[in-house]
Every structure is written in structure tokens, then in C-alpha cells.
C-alpha positions in Angstrom: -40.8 17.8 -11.4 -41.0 21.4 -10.3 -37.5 23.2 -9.2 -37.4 25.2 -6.2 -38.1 28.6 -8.4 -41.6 28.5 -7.8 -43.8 28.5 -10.6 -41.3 26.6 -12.9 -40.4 23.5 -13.6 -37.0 21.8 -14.5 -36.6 20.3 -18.1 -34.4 18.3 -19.8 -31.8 19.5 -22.6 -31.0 22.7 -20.5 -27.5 22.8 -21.0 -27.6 26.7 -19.9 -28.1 24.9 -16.6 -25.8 22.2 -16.6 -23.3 25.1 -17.7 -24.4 27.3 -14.4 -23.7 24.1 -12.0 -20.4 22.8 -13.2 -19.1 25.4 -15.1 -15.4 23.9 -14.8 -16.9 20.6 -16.8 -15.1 19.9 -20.0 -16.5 20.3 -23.9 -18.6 19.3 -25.9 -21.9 18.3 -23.4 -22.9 14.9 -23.4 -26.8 16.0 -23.2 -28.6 12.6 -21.7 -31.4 14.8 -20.2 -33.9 14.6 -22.4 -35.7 11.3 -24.2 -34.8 12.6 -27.6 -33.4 9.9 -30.1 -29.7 10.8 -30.4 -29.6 9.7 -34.2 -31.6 11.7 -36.5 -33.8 11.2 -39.6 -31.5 12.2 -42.2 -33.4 15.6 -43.2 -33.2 16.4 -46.6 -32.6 19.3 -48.3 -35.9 21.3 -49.0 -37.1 23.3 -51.9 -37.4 27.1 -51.3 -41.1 27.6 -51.2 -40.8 25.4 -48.1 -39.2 28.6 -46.6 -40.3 31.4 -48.5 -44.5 31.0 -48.9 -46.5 30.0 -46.6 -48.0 26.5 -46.1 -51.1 25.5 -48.7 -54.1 23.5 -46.9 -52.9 20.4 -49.2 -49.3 20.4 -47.7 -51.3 20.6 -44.4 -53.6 17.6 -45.3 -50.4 15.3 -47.0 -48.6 15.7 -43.7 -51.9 14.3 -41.7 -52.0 12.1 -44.2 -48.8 10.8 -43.9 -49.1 11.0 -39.3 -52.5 9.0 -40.1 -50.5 6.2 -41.9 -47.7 5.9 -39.2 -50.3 5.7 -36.6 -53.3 3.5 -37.6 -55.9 6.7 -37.4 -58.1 7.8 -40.0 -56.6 11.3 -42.1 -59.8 13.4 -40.2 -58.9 12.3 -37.0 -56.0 13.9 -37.0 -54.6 17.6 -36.7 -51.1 18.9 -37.0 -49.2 21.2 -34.3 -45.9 22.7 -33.6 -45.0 20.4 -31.5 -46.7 18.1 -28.2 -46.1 20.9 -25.8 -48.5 23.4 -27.9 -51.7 21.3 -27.6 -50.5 20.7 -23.9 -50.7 24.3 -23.2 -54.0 24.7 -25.5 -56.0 21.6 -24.6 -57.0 22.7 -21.3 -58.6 26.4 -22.5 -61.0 24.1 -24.9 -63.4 23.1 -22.2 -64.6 25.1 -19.2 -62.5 25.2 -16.0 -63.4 21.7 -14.0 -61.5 18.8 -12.0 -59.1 17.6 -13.5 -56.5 14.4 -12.4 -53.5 13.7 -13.8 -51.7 9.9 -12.9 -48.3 10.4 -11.9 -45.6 11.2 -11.2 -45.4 12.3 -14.5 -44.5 14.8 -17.1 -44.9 18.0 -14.9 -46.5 20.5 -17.6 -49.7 18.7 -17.8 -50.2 19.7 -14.3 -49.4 22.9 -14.8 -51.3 23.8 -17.7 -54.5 22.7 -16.8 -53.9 25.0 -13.8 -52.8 27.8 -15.4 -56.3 27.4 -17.9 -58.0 27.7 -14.1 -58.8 23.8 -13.1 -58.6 22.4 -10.2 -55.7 19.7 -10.7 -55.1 16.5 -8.2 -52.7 14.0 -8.7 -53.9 10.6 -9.2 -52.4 7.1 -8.4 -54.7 5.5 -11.3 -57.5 5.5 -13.7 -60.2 5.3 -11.0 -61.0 9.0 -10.1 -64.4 10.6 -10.4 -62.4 14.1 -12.2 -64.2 15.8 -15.2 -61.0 15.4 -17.0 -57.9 12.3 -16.8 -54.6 12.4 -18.4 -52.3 9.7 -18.4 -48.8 9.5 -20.3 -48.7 6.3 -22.1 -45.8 4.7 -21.7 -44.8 7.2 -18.5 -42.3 9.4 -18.9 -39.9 9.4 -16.1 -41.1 5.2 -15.1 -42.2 3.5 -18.5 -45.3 2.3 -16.7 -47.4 1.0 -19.1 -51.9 1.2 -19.0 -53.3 -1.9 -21.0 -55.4 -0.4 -23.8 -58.5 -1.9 -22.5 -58.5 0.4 -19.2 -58.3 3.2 -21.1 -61.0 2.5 -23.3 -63.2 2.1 -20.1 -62.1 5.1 -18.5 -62.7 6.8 -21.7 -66.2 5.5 -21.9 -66.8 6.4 -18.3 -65.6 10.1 -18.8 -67.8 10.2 -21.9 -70.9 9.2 -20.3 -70.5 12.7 -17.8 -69.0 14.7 -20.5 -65.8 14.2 -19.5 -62.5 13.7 -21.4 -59.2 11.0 -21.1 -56.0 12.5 -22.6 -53.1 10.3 -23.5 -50.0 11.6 -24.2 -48.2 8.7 -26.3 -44.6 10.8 -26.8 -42.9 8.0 -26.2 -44.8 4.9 -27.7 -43.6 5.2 -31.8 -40.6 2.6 -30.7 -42.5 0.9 -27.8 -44.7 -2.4 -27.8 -47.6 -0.6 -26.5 -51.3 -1.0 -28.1 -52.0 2.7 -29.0 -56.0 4.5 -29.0 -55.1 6.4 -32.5 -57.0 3.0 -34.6 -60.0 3.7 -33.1 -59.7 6.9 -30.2 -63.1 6.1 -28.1 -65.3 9.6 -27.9 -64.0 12.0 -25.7 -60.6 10.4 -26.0 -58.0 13.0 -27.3 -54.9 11.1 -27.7 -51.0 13.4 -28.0 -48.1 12.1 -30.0 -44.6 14.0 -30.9 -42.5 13.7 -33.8 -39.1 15.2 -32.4 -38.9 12.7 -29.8 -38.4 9.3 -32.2 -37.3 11.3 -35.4 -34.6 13.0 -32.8 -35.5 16.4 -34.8 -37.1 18.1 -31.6 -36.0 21.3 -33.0 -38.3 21.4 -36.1 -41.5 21.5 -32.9 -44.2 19.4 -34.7 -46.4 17.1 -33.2 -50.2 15.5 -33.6 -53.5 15.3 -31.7 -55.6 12.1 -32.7 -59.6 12.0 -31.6 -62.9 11.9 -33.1 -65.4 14.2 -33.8 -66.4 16.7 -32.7 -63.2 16.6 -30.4 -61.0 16.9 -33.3 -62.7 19.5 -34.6 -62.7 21.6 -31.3 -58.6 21.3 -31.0 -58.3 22.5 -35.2 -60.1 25.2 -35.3 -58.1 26.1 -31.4 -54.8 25.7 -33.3 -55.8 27.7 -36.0 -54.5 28.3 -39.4 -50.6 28.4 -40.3 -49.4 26.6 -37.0 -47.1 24.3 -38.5 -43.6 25.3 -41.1 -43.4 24.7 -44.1 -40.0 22.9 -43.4 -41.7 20.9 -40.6 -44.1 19.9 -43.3 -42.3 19.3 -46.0 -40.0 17.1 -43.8 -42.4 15.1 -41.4 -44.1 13.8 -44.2 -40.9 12.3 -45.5 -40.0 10.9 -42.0 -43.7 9.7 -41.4 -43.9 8.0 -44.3 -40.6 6.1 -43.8 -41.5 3.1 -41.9 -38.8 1.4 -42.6 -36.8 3.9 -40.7 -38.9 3.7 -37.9 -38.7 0.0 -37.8 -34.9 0.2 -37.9 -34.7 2.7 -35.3 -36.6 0.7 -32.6 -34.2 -2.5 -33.0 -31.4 0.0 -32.7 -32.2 2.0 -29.7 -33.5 -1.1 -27.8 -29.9 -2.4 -28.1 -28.9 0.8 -27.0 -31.4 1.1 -24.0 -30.3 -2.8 -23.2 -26.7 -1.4 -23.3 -27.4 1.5 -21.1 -29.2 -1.0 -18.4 -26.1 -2.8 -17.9 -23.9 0.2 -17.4 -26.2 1.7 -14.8 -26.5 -1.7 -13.2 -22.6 -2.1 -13.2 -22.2 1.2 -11.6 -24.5 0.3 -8.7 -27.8 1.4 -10.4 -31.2 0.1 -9.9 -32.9 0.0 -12.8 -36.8 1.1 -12.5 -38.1 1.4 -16.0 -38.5 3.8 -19.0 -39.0 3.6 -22.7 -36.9 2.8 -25.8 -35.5 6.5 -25.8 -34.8 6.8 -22.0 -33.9 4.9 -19.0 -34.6 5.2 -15.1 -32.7 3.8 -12.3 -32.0 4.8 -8.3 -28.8 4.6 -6.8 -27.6 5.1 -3.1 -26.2 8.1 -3.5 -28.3 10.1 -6.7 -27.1 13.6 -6.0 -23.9 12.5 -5.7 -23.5 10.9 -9.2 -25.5 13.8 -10.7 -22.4 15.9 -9.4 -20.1 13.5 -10.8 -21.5 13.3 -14.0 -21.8 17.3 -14.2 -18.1 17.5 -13.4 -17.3 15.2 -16.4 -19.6 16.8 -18.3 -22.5 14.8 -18.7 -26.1 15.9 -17.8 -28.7 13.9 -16.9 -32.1 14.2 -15.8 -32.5 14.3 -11.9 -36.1 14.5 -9.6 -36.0 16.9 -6.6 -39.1 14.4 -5.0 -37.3 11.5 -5.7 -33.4 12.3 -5.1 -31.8 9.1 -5.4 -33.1 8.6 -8.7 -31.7 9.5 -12.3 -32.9 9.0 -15.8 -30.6 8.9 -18.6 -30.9 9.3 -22.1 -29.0 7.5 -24.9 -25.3 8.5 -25.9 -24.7 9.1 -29.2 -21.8 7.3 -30.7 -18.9 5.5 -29.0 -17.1 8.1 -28.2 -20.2 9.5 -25.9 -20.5 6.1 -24.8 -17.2 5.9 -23.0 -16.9 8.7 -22.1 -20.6 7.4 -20.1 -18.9 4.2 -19.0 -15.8 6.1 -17.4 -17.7 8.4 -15.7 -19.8 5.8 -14.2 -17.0 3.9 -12.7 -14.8 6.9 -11.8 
């Protein structure tokens, strides 16, 4: 949601900020802004060239290769950024300015890219808008809220049928339940996921657009060559291709997020939804807890439109963990 600087929007994992408000709160930071796994794929060491040359067209096409595999798609339909916030900001300059609706609340930078690229942006409640363009995160990032596959498809095919487009940002669905468009993206169906997010390595900025032709095509050659590290390549393809991993990881932090439900509960909480990575609740007094938390030095995610509620992410470790719980009951 946007802060009261006009023009910019509030993040998670700013811990500049949470330094500026409680600048008496004790070290280290417990960071529970963001939806960022807290345990990381264990990178490995990398050879030189990964560093020193720059990235060959077959590196590029293993690491596709590898994204492909992890999300059902065919290798063609997919293409290789630096990271989910880069094809937000270039998606909207690939198609003349329009109408554009994005279901929310939401993620806050869709919004504001498709405005900056000169559209005319509306907030929508659900699919059923008659906009040019539609993007929906899939599950919702701050809520969870989940669209069946189906009613996508047929918003999809209704946006086709005018030219028009359905995004779907799917940062948060590697460790959900949720039935994902990658198998079989319906044209004009562009469909976002991140890496850093369920890998917990948001630092190495790599992520993946997923469509068919000739959409695909239209958001690689907008990227352009060299966009993605040779250590981002050389290590998503490792991660990508450990499913294993991944499958471990999702039983893990669902305990985790299950754990985190009954703290918030405990400590007066409402729990409202979110993901695997992330969870939402209200409480009577939001601001108020945000305070407390800062002062203890934990930062967590808060909504200027919605003020009694919070999201939190994971801790990581036990030591986070209490520190979490005695905060919460202070």
C-alpha cells in the first residue's frame, strides 16, 4: 500500500526504516516484513566464469530449462529475468497505453507501473471488468485469496477475444496448493513467478515470465540480451532442478505458518489469510502492536488502508521465534 510520501510505496524488508522509527530497538532485526522463505537453498560455491564472462545463450536456455521443469510449462514458453519486479515494471510498456484493472488490494507496484507506462489503472473487486488489460496475484499477496483456475482461463479467453491480456503474478504459489496456468498459459495469458521468494535467495533478483506465442516472444526480445548473472544462472538451475528441496520446504514452512497462526491467535489476533511464506491477521489495536514489536525489534509488515491489520513473515530459528512469542505477549 502507498505511504504518505506521495508517489511511493512502502515495502517490506526495509530495515533502514524500521531503524528510522524505533531507533532505540535492540540488535540483530528480526525482519518478518517480507514473504521471503527464512531458510535458504544451500547455494553452492560457483566456478569463476560464472563471475568473470558473461552468460552463453546455452546457460540462458539450461536455466529455462530447468524453470520449465519446476513449473509444468514447455522450455519456449518461458523467459528468464532479474527478478519479478523487472517484468513488472516492463510488462506494461509492451502494449499501447489502455485500461487497465488490477483485483485487489494487492501488491501495490502493479498499479503503479502500468501507470507510470501511461494507462489508465482501476481497482477491481474481481475478474468481471470490461479493462483492455487484468492482473490478478495468484495466491494474493497481503490475503491468500485464492482464483480457481478455471476463471482465469475464462477471463483469459475473454481478454483474448478483444486483444486484451490477463497477467498472474504466481510469487507466492511454488509451496501453495494452487492449480497454476504455466501447463498450458491460454493466449494472451502472461503468467509471473519469482525465485527469491521460495528459494529465500531474493538477493540473487531472478525470476520468470510463462506465456505462449507470440506473447513470449514480445516480453524476450523487451528484456533483451544479458539480463540475468551468471551466478543467478548458474545457481537457479541447481535450486530449480531440486524438487526434492522444494517438496521439503513446503511441509516445513506450513508447520511454520500453522505455528505462526496460533501465536497471532494467542496474542489476540485474527487470522485473515496468506500463503505458506506469510501470514495476515487484524487485531484491535494494529498500530499499537506494530509499535511494540518495533520497540523489541521486530518489523512487520503494516497497511496504512487497513490499520488494524498486520502481516508477518516466518522467524527463522528458535531463537527468532521467542523472541516473536515474547513480544507478542509482552
Amino acid at each position: 500500500m502507498a505511504s504518505k510520501k506521495e508517489g511511493s510505496i512502502r515495502h517490506g524488508g526495509d530495515l533502514g526504516e524500521a531503524c528510522r522509527l524505533f531507533p532505540q530497538a535492540p540488535e540483530p532485526w528480526i525482519d518478518l516484513s517480507t514473504g521471503i522463505n527464512p531458510i535458504p537453498y544451500p547455494w553452492p560455491a560457483l566456478e569463476a566464469s560464472a563471475f568473470t564472462r558473461l552468460p552463453a545463450k546455452s546457460d540462458l536456455a539450461s536455466l529455462e530449462a530447468a524453470a520449465a521443469r519446476a513449473y509444468g510449462a514447455a522450455p519456449d514458453h518461458v523467459v528468464a529475468a532479474p527478478g519479478t519486479q523487472a517484468l513488472i515494471d516492463l510488462v506494461p510498456r509492451l502494449r499501447p497505453p489502455g485500461r487497465v484493472a488490477v483485483v485487489g488490494p494487492t501488491y501495490a507496484e502493479h498499479a503503479a507501473s502500468w501507470t507510470r507506462a501511461g494507462h489508465a489503472v482501476v481497482a477491481a473487486a474481481d475478474l468481471s471488468t470490461e479493462a483492455d488489460v487484468v492482473v490478478v496475484v495468484n495466491p494474493n499477496n497481503p490475503d491468500g485469496r485464492v482464483v480457481p483456475a478455471r476463471d482465469l482461463a475464462a477471463a483469459a479467453a475473454g481478454l483474448a477475444a478483444r486483444g486484451g491480456w490477463l497477467v498472474v503474478d504466481e510469487a507466492f504459489a511454488d509451496l501453495e496448493p494452487v492449480e497454476s496456468l504455466c501447463g498450458a498459459p491460454p493466449p494472451g495469458c502472461l503468467v509471473l513467478r519469482s525465485f527469491g521468494k521460495t528459494y529465500g535467495l531474493a538477493g540473487l533478483r531472478l525470476g520468470f515470465a510463462v506465456a505462449g506465442e507470440p506473447l513470449i516472444g514480445t516480453v524476450r526480445r523487451g528484456i533483451g540480451p544479458w539480463a540475468v548473472s551468471g551466478p543467478a544462472i548458474a545457481i537457479g538451475r541447481r535450486a530449480l532442478a531440486d524438487g526434492a528441496w522444494r517438496r521439503e520446504a513446503a511441509v516445513a514452512r506450513g508447520r511454520d505458518a500453522a505455528r505462526l497462526d496460533a501465536l497471532l491467535e494467542a496474542a489476540g489476533g485474527r487470522v485473515v489469510g496468506g500463503t505458506t511464506l506469510f501470514r495476515t491477521a487484524d487485531f484491535a489495536d494494529g498500530p499499537g502492536l506494530f509499535a511494540r514489536l518495533g520497540r523489541a525489534g521486530i518489523f512487520v509488515r503494516r497497511f496504512e488502508a487497513a490499520p488494524a491489520r498486520l502481516r508477518f513473515g516466518l522467524p527463522a530459528g528458535e531463537a527468532a521465534w521467542a523472541r516473536l512469542a515474547e513480544a507478542l505477549g509482552a
